[in-house]
C-alpha positions in Angstrom: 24.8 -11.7 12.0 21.4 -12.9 12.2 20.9 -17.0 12.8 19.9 -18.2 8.9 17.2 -20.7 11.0 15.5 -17.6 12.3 15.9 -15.8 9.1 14.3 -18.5 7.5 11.0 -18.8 10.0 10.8 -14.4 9.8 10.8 -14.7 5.8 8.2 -18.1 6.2 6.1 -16.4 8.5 6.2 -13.0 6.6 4.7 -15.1 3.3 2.0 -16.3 5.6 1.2 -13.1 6.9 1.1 -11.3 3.4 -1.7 -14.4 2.4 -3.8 -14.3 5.1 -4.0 -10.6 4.5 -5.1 -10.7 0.8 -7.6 -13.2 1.5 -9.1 -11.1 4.3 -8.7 -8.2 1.3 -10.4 -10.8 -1.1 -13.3 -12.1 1.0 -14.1 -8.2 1.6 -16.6 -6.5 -0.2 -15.1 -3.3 -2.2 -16.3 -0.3 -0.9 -16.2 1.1 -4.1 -16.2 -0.3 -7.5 -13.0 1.5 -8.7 -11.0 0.7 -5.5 -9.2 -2.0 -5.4 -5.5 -3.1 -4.4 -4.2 -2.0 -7.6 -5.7 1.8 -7.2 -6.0 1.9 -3.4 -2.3 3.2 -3.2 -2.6 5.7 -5.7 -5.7 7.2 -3.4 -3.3 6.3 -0.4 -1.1 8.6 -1.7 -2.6 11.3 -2.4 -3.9 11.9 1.3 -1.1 13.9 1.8 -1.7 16.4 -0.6 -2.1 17.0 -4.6 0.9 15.0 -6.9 2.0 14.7 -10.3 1.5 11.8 -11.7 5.4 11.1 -12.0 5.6 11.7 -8.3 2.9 9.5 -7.9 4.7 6.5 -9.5 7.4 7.3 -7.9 5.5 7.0 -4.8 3.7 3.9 -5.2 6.6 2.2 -6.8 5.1 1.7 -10.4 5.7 2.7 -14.2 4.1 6.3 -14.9 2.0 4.1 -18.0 -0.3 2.1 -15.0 -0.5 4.8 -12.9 -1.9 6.9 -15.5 -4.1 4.3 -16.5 -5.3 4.0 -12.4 -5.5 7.9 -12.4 -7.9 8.1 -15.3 -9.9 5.5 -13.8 -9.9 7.0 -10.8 -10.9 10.4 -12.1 -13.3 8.7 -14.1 -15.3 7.5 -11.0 -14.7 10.9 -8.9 -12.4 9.7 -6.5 -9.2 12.3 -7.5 -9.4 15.2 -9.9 -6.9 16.1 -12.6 -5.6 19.7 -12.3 -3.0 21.6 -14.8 0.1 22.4 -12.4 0.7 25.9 -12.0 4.3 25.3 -12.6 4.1 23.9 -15.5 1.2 24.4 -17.6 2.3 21.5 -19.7 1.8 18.9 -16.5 -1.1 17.9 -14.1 -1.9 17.7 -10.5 -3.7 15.1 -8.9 -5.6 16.0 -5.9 -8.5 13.5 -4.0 -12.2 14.7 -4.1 -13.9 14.8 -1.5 -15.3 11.3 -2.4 -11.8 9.7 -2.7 -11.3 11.1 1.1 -14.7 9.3 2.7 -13.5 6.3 0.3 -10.2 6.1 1.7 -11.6 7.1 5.6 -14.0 4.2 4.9 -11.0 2.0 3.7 -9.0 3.0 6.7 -12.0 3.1 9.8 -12.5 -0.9 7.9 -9.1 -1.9 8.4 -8.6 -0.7 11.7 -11.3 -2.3 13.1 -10.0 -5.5 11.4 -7.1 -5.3 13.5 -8.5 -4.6 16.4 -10.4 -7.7 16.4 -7.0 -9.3 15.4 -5.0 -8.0 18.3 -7.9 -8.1 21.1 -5.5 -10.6 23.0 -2.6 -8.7 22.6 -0.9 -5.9 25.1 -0.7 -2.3 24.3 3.2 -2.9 24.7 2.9 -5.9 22.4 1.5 -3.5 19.6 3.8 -0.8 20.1 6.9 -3.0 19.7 5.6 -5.2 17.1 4.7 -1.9 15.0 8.6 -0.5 16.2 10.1 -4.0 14.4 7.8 -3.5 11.6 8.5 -0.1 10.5 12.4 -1.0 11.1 11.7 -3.4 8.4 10.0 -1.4 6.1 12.7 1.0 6.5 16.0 -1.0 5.9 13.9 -2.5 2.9 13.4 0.5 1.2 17.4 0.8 1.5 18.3 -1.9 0.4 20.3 -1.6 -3.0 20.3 -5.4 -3.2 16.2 -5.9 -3.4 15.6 -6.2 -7.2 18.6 -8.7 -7.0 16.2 -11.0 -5.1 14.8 -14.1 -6.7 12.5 -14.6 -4.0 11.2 -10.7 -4.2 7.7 -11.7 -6.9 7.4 -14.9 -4.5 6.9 -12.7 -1.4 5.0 -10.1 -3.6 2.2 -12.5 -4.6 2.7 -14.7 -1.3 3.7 -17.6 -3.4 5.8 -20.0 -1.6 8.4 -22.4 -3.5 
């Protein structure tokens, strides 16, 4: 088991990390007026390939209600298209345009070079092991049965603190 003192500094640095990177989001200028970090992971997740909306909540962790919401939006501004499935006549497909690509390339080229600056000082090893620990995370949280349980879980959401 895992020393509760360095549990404690991970989860306290982790909150700090999660606010410095939504005011670095916030002091950005949007690259496009229906993008934001609401509707970027809808776009996100469509790079793979076309969705139905229902798969697309599913993917981005949300009720069907906002995503459709996002997704008319979205459409609305040219960024994804809206598709009946050939499946199912009764459903849709999501797809991006290729305006929603450039917007998310442009989202992603920004970003990168944002961290690049950030880790100028650090080693390539440094990076690769940091990113290992990091997807480890991201893994065991997405298991984790006992996550909604969390009080804590809208505190390190928002980046409140107590």
């Amino acid at each position: 088991m895992v020393n509760p003192q360095y549990v404690e500094e991970l989860t306290d640095e982790l909150i700090e990390t999660l606010k410095g990177l939504r005011t670095a989001k916030q002091s950005l200028p949007r690259l496009h007026p229906a993008v934001d970090q609401l509707t970027y992971p809808v776009l996100q997740s469509l790079a793979d390939g076309p969705r139905r909306v229902g798969d697309l909540a599913s993917a981005v962790g949300t009720e069907i209600s906002t995503v459709s919401r996002q997704v008319t939006m979205l459409s609305n501004h040219g960024l994804l298209t809206k598709d009946t499935d050939p499946n199912d006549g009764r459903a849709q497909v999501l797809s991006l345009t290729a305006e929603g690509r450039k917007v998310l390339a442009q989202s992603r080229d920004r970003r990168n070079a944002l961290f690049q600056q950030l880790l100028k000082d650090w080693s390539d090893n440094e990076v690769v092991h940091f990113t290992h620990h990091l997807r480890q995370l991201s893994i065991d949280l997405a298991a984790s049965p006992d996550l909604a349980s969390l009080d804590t879980a809208d505190e390190v959401e928002s980046g409140e603190t107590e």
